[in-house]
C-alpha positions in Angstrom: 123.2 369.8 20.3 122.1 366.2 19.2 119.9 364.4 22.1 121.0 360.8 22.2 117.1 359.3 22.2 116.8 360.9 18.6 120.2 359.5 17.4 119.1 356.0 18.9 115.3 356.7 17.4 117.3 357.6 13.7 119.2 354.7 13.9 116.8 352.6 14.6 114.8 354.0 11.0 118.1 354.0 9.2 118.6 350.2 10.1 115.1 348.7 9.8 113.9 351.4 6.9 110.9 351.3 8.7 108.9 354.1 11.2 106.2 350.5 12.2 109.5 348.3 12.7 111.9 351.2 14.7 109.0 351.8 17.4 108.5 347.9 17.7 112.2 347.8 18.4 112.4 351.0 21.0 109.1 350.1 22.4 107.5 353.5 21.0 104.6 354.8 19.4 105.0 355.5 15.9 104.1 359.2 16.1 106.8 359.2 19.1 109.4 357.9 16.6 108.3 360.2 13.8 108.7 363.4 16.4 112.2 362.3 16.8 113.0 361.9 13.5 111.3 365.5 12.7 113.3 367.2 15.9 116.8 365.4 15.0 115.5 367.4 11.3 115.3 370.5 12.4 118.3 370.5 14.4 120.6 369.8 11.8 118.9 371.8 9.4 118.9 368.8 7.0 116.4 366.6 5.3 117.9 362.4 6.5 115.1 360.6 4.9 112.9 360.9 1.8 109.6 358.6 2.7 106.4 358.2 0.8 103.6 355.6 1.7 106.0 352.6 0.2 109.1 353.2 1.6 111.7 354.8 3.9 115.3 355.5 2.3 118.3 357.6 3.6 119.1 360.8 1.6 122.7 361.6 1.4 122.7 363.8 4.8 121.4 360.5 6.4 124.0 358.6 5.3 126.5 361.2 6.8 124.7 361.0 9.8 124.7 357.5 10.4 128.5 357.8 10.9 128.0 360.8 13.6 125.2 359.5 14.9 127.2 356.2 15.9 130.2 357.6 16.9 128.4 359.7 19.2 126.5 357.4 21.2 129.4 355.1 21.9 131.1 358.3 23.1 127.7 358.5 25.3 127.6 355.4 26.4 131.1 354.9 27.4 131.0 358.4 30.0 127.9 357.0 31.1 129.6 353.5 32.2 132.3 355.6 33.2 130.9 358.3 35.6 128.1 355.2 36.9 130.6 353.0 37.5 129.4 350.2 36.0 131.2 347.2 34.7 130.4 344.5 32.6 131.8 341.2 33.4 131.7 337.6 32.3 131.6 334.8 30.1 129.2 335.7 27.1 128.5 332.8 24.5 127.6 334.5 21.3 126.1 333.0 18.1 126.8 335.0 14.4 125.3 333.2 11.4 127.3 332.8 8.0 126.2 335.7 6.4 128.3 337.9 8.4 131.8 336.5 7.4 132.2 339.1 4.9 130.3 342.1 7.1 132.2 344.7 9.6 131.2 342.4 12.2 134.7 342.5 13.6 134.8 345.7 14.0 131.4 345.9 16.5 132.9 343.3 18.5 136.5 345.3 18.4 134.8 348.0 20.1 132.8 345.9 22.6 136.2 344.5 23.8 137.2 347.7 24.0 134.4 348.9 25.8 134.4 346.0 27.9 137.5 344.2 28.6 136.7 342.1 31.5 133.9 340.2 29.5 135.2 336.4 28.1 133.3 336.4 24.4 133.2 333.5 22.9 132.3 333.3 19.3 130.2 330.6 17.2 129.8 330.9 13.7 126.8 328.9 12.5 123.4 328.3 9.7 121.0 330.6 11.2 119.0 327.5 11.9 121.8 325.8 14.0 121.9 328.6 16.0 118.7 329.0 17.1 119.0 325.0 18.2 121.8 325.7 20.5 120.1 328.7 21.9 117.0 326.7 23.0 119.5 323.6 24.5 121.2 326.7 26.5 124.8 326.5 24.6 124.5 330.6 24.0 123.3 333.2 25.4 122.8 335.8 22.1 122.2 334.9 18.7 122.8 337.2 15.8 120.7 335.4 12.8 117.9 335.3 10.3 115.0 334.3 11.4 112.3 331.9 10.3 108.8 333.2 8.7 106.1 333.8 11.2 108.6 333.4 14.4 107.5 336.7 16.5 111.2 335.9 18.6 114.1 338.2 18.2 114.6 342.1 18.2 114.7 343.1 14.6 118.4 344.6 13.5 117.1 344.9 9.5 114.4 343.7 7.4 116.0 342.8 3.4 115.1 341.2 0.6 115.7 337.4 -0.2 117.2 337.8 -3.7 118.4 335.0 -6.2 121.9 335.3 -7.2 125.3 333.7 -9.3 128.3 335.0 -11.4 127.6 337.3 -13.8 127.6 334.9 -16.7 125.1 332.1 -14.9 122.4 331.0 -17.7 119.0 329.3 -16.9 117.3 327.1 -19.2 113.6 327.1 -19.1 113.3 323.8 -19.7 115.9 322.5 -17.0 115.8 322.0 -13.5 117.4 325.1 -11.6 120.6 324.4 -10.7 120.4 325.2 -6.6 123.5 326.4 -4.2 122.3 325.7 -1.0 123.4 326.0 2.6 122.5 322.1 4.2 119.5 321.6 6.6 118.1 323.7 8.9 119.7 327.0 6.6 116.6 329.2 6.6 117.4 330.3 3.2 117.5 326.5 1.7 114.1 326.0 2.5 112.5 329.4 1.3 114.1 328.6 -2.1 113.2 324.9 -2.0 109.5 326.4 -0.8 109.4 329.1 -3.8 110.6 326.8 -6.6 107.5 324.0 -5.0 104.9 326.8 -5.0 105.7 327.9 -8.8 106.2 324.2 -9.9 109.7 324.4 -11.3 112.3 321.9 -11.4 115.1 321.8 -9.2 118.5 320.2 -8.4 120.8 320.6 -6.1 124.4 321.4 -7.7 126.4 322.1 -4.6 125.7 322.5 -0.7 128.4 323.9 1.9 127.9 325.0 5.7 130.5 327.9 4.5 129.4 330.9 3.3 132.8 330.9 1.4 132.6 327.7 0.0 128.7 328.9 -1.5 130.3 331.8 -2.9 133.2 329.7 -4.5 130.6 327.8 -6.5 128.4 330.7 -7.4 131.4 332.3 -9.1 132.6 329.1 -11.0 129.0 329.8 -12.5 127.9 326.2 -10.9 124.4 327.7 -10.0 122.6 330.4 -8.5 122.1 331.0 -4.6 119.3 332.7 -2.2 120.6 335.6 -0.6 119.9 338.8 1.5 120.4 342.1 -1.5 122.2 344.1 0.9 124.9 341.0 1.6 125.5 340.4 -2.5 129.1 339.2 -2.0 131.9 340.8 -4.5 131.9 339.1 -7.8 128.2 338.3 -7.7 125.2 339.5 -9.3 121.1 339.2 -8.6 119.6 337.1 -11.2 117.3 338.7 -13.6 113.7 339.2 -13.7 113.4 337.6 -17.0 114.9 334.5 -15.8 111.5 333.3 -14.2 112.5 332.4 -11.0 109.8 333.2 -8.3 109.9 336.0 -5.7 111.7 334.9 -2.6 109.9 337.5 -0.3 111.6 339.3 3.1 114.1 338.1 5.3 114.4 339.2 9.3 118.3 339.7 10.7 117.5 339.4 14.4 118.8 339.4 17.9 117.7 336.4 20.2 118.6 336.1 23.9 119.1 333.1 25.8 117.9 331.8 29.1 121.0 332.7 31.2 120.9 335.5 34.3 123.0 337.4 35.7 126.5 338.7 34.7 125.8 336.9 31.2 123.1 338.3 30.8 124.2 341.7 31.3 126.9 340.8 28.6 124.4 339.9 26.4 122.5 343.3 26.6 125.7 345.1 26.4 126.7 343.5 23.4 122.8 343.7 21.8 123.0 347.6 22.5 126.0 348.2 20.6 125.0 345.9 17.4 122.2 348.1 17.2 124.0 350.9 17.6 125.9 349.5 14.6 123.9 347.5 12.8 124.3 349.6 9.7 127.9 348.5 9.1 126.6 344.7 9.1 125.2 345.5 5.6 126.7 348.7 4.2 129.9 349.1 2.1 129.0 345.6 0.4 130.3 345.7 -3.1 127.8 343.4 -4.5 125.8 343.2 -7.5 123.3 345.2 -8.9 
């Protein structure tokens, strides 16, 4: 009933919120993806996005299918490795940057070991930045990060917001540098704060920095400061800043997918592992019970 080019088409829109940034990432045209879209439409019988010229956002029978449409293209996938006979195998060095400590992560690379037991994954849990280092020196072979502004690198999983955030009770005075949770150099999100706060000419200090995401969240609570962070990854227990506290607009962040340099069975690793965060790339941000 459901052809699995339009599932993998829909996800692709329901991750990215974007017709342009889907056909980048399936190398189609943007009418091609928009046919897709329309046919997976009409053969549910249901409306999955409402779109105008500004934006792309999933109506409540998109959401469903999200679920379905995942489900049913690891079902796919898994007969088609099964009846081919193909089997990945391997060591596979794979980079995840902070910001998915508190995602469903796990539960992607659950059902890649599943899918694919005879593959040795090694995990590395970095700053974006850091990552991206040990994937030029060759130390991984698939990164899972942000990535910097203007770098064309990377298959694009979502595109977010950079938001400023803190505890619910964090107060900024006008007249007082902006207290600044910050991940150390090279975080990505460090220097777009440090960049925004130069360009509008407002004081800053630096009240806390941790290479753990946990540790940054710890101090945003106890109301030490506030934080740039992606809105759909708003931790539990913190809160976007308001407008009216002056602080500039941090602009978009990329979550990417960056392959090393490696061949053969590591690279086929790396691609099996790519295919199935895109497949699920919509758990990495949703069911976050951040703030508003």
């Amino acid at each position: 009933m459901y052809d699995p080019t339009q599932l993998r088409t829909f996800l692709a829109v329901a991750q990215t919120l974007s017709f342009t940034q889907a056909a980048r990432r399936l190398g189609l045209r943007q009418s091609t993806v928009s046919q897709h879209v329309r046919r997976l439409e009409e053969a549910t019988g249901r409306q999955l996005f409402s779109r105008d010229t500004h934006s792309v956002e999933l109506t409540e029978d998109g959401e469903a299918m999200l679920g379905f449409a995942r489900r049913l293209l690891e079902v796919h996938e898994q007969a088609t490795a099964f009846f081919t006979g193909t089997r990945v195998r391997g060591r596979l060095r794979f980079g995840a940057s902070e910001d998915f400590v508190l995602t469903r992560l796990p539960e992607i690379l659950e059902g890649f070991r599943h899918d694919h037991p005879e593959v040795d994954l090694e995990l590395t849990v970095e700053l974006s930045g850091t990552l991206h280092e040990q994937l030029a020196a060759g130390k991984l072979d698939l990164v899972l990060a942000k990535r910097r502004p203007q770098d064309p690198r990377g298959e694009l999983v979502w595109r977010d917001d950079l938001v400023w955030i803190g505890s619910e009770h964090v107060r900024l005075e006008p007249d007082r540098p902006v207290p600044l949770i910050v991940y150390p150099p090279p975080g990505i999100t460090r220097a777009r704060a440090l960049e925004a706060l130069e360009e509008q000419g407002r004081h800053w200090r630096i009240a806390c920095t941790s290479g753990s995401l946990n540790g940054l969240i710890a101090a945003a609570r106890a109301g030490l400061g506030v934080m740039a962070h992606s809105r759909r990854l708003i931790p539990p227990g913190l809160f976007r800043v308001p407008d009216r506290s002056g602080l500039p607009e941090l602009g978009k962040v990329d979550f990417v997918l960056v392959h090393g340099r490696r061949r053969g069975t590591a690279d086929a690793a790396a691609k099996a592992l790519a295919a199935a965060v895109l497949a699920g790339g919509d758990r990495l941000h949703r069911g976050q019970r951040g703030g508003r």
